[in-house]
One Martini backbone bead per residue (centre of mass of N, CA, C, O) as a GRO file, in nm:
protein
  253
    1UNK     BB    1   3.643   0.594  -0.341
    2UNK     BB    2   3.612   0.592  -0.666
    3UNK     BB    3   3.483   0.840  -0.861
    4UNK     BB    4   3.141   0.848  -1.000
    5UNK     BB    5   2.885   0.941  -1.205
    6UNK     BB    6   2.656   0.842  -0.932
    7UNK     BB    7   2.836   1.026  -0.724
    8UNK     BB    8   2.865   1.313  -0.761
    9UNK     BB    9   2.581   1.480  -0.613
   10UNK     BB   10   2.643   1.372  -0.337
   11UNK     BB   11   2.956   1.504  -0.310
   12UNK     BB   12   2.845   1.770  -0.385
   13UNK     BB   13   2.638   1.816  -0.113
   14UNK     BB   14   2.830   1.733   0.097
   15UNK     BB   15   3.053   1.981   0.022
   16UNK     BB   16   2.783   2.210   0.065
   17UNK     BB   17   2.723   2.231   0.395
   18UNK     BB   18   2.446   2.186   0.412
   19UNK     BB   19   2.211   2.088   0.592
   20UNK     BB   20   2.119   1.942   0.318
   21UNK     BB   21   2.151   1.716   0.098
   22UNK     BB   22   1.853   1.641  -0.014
   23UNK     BB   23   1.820   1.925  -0.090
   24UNK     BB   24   1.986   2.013  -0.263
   25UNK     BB   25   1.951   1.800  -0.490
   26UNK     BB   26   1.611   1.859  -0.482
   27UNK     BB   27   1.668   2.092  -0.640
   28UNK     BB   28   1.813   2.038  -0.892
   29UNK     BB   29   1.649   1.849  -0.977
   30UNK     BB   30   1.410   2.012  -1.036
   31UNK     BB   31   1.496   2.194  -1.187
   32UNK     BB   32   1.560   2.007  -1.421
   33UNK     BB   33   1.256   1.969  -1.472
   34UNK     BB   34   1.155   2.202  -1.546
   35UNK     BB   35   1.326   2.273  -1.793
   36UNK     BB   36   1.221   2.035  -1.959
   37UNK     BB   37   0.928   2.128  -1.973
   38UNK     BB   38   1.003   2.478  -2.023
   39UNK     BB   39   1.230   2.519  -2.140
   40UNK     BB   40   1.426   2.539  -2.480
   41UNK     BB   41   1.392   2.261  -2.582
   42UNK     BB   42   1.045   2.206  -2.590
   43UNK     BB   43   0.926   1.917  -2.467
   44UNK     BB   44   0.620   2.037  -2.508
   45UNK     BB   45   0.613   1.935  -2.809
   46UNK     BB   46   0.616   1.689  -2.735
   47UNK     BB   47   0.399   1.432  -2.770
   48UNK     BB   48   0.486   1.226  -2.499
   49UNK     BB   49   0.499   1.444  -2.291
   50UNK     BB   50   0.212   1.546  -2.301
   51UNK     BB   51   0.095   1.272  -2.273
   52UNK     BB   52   0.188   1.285  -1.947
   53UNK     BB   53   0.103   1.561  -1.870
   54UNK     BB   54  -0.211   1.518  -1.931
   55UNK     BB   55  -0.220   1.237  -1.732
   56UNK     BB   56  -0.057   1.380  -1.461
   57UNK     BB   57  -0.018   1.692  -1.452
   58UNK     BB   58  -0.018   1.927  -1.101
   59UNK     BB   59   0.050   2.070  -0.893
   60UNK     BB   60   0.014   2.345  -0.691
   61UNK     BB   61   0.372   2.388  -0.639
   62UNK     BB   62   0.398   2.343  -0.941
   63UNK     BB   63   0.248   2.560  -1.085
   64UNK     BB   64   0.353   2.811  -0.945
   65UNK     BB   65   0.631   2.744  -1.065
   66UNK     BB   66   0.599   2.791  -1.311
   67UNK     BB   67   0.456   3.050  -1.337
   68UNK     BB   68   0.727   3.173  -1.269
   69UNK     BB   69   0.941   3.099  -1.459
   70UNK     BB   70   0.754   3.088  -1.713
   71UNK     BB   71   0.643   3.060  -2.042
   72UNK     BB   72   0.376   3.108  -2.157
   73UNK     BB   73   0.346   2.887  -2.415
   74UNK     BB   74   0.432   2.643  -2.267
   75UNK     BB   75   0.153   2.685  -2.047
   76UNK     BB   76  -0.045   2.658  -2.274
   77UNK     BB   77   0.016   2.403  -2.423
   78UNK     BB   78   0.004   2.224  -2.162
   79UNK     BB   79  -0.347   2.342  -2.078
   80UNK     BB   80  -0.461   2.262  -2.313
   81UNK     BB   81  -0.443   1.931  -2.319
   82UNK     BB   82  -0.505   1.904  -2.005
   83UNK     BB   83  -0.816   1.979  -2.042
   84UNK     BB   84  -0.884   1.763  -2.261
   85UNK     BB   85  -0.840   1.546  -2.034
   86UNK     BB   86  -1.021   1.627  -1.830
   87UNK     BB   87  -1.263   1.643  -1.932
   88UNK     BB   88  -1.326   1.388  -1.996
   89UNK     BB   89  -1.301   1.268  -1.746
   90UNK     BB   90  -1.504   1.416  -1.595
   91UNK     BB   91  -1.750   1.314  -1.813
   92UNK     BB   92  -1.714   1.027  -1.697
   93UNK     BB   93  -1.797   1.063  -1.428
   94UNK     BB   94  -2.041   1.170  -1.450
   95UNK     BB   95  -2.218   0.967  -1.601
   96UNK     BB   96  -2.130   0.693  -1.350
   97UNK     BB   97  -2.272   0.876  -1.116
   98UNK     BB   98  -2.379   0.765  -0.793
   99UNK     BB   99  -2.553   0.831  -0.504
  100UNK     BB  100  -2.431   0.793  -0.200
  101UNK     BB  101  -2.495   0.636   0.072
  102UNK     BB  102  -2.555   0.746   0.381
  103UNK     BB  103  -2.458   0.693   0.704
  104UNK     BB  104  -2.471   0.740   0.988
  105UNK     BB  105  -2.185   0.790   1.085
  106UNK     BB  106  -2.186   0.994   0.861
  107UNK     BB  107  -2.401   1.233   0.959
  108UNK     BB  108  -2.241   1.251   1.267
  109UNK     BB  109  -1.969   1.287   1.072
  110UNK     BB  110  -1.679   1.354   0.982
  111UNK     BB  111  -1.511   1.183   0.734
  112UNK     BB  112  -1.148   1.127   0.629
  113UNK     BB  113  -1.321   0.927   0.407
  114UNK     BB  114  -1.400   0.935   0.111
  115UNK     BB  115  -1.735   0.895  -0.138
  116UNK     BB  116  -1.719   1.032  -0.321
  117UNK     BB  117  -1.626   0.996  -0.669
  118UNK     BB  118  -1.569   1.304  -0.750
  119UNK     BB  119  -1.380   1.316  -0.484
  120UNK     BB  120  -1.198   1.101  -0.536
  121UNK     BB  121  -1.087   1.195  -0.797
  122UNK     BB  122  -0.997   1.491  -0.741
  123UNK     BB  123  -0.793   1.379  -0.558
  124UNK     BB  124  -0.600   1.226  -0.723
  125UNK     BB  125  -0.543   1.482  -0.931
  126UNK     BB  126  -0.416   1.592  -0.654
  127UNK     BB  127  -0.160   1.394  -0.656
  128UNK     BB  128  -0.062   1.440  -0.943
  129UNK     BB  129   0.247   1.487  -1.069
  130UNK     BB  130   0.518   1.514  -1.309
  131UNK     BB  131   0.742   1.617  -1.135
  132UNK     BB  132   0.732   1.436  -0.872
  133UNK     BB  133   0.746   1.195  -1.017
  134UNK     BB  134   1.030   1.205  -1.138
  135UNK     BB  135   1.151   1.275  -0.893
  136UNK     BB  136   1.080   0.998  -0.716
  137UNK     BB  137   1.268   0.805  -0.894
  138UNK     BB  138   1.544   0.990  -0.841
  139UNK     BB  139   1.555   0.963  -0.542
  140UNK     BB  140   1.551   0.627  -0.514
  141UNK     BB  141   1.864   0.648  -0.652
  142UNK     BB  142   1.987   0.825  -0.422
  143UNK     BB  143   1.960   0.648  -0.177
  144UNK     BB  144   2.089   0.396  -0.309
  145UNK     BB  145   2.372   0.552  -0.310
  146UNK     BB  146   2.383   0.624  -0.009
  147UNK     BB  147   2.418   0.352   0.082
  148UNK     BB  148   2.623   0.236  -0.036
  149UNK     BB  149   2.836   0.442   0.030
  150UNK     BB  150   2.832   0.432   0.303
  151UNK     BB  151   2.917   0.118   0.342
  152UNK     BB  152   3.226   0.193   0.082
  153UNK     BB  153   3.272   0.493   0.181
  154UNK     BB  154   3.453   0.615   0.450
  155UNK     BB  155   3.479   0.947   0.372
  156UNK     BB  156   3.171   0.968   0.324
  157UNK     BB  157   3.073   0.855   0.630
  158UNK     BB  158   3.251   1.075   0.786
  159UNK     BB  159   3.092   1.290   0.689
  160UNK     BB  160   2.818   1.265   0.749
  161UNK     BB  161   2.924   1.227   1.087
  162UNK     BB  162   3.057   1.547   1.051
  163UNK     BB  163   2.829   1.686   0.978
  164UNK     BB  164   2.488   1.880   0.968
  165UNK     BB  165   2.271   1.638   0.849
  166UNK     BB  166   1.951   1.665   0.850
  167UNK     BB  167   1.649   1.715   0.754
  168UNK     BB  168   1.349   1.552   0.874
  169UNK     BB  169   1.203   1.498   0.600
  170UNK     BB  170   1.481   1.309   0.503
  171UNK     BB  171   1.552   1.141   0.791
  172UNK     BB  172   1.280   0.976   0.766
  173UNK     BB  173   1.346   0.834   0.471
  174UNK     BB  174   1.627   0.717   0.575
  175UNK     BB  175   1.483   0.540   0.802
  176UNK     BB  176   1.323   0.384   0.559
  177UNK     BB  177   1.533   0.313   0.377
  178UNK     BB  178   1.728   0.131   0.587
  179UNK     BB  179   1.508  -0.111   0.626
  180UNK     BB  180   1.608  -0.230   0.299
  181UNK     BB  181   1.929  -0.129   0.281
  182UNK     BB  182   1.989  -0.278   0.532
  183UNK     BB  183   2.133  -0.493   0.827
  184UNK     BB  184   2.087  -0.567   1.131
  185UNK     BB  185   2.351  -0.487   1.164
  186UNK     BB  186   2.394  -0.193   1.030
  187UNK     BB  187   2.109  -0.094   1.221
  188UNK     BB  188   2.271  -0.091   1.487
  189UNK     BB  189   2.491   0.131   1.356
  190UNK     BB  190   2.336   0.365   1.238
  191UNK     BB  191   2.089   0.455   1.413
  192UNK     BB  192   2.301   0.566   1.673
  193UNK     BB  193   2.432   0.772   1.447
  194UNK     BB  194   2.203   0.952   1.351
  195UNK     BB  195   2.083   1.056   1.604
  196UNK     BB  196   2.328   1.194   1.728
  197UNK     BB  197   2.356   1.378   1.491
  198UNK     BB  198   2.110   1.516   1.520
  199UNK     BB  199   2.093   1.615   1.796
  200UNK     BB  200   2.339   1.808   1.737
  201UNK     BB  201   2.214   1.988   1.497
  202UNK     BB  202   1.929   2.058   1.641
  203UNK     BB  203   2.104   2.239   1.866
  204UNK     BB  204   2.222   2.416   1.682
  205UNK     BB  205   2.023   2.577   1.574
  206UNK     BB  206   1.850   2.663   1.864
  207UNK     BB  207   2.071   2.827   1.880
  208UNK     BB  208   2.103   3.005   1.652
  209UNK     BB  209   1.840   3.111   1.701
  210UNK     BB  210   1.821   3.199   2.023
  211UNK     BB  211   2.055   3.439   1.913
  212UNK     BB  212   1.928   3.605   1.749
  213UNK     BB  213   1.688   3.686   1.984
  214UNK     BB  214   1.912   3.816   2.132
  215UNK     BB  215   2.037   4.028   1.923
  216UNK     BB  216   1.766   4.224   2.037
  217UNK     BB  217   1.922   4.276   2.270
  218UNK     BB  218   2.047   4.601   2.345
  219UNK     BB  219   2.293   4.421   2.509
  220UNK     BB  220   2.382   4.280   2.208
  221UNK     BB  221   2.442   4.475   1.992
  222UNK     BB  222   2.775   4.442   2.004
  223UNK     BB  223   2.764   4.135   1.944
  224UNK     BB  224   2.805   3.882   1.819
  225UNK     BB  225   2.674   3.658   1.552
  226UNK     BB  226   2.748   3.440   1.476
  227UNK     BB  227   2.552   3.176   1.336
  228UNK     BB  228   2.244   3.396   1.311
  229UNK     BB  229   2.178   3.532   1.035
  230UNK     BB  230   2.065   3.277   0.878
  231UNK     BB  231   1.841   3.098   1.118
  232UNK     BB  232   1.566   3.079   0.980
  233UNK     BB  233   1.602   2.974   0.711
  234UNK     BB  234   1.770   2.709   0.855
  235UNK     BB  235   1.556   2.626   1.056
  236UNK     BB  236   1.335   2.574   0.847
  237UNK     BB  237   1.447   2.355   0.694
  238UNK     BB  238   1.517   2.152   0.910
  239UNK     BB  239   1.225   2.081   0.949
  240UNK     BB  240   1.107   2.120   0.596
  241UNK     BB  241   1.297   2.196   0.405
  242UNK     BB  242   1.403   2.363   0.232
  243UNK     BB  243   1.491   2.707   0.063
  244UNK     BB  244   1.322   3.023   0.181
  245UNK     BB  245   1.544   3.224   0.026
  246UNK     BB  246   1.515   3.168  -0.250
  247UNK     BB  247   1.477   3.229  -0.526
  248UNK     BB  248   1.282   3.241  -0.814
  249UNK     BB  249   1.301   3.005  -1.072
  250UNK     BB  250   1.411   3.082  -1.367
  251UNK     BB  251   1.389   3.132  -1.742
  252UNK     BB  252   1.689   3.082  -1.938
  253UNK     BB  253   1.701   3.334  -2.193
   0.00000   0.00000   0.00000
């Protein structure tokens, strides 16, 4: 298939034979937000985006990973108009308070779903994040692609099945977008091609930690490390995406 504006990311993801291609995408997708966020650009400084930010807020994970980046006057101007959205939103929390009465079955256990307004206003508050919010559009787009392609570009569909194959938590969204972007006929074919994928690659894994561990012992001082050096990183990604030896991604100055 001819490849296309909204096809490069995907065949430049699957070409750099990560373990995921989806990590891949959305380390790129990331750093790209973060850039527009607090980049050289100064996209902070425009009314609407601020506003935006100030209504969305930022995950726990995303603002260590700001504070890393850099840009003292960025994250303070982000974080001025931010507290002064919060602080509203706040004293109107207050204001409308009223004492949630306690059920028995409240008294004698603790309940896994909140009841108090202002913890679940909190609660809120931290699911929200303006760069999750923007991640999640783009990758809904890029799933959207990912089935495209497979279905239409035997050339991709081939790279895929004799590829990597994807982290867990990547391969989880794959199969429940599949749900939804294929028919009946093609979750009959996806499905045990995925299957056996992942079967292969996770095996792929568990041996190169297994020898990594084996390579500790004073018998196997001189045998090859195979592919094993780097199996750490490699290990923790597969399982739970991301790229745990990546260094802080900082604002180029």
């Amino acid at each position: 298939m001819k490849e296309k504006l909204y096809t490069i990311p995907l065949n430049d993801a699957v070409a750099a034979e990560d373990e995921c291609p989806f990590c891949f995408i959305e380390r790129a997708v990331e750093q790209d937000i973060m850039d527009f966020v607090l980049g050289s650009g100064s996209s902070y400084m425009e009314s609407d985006v601020r506003e935006a930010t100030d209504k969305a807020g930022f995950c726990r994970e995303h603002f260590k990973k700001m504070f890393d980046y850099g840009n003292t006057l960025g994250n303070g101007w982000i974080l001025k108009t931010h507290y002064m959205q919060i602080n509203r939103e706040m004293k109107e929390q207050f204001k409308k308070f009223v004492l949630p009465k306690t059920g028995l079955m409240g008294k004698m256990k603790k309940s896994a779903q909140r009841v108090n307004p202002i913890g679940i206003w909190v609660e809120e508050k931290e699911k929200s994040c303006y760069i999750c919010n923007r991640f999640a559009d783009t990758y809904d787009r890029y799933m959207d692609t990912f089935f495209y392609m497979y279905k239409k570009d035997e050339d991709f569909r081939e790279r895929i099945l004799t590829g990597k194959g994807f982290c867990l938590h990547h391969f989880g969204d794959l199969c429940e977008y599949a749900q939804t972007r294929l028919n009946d006929k093609e979750k009959k074919e996806f499905y045990p091609a995925m299957f056996e994928l992942m079967e292969r690659n996770m095996e792929r894994l568990q041996e190169d930690v297994s020898w990594l561990v084996d390579k500790f012992d004073y018998r196997n001082k001189d045998a090859d490390w195979k592919n094993s050096k780097d199996a750490i990183q490699r290990g923790m990604q597969k399982l739970k995406g991301g790229y745990p030896a990546d260094p802080v991604y900082k604002m180029n100055k």
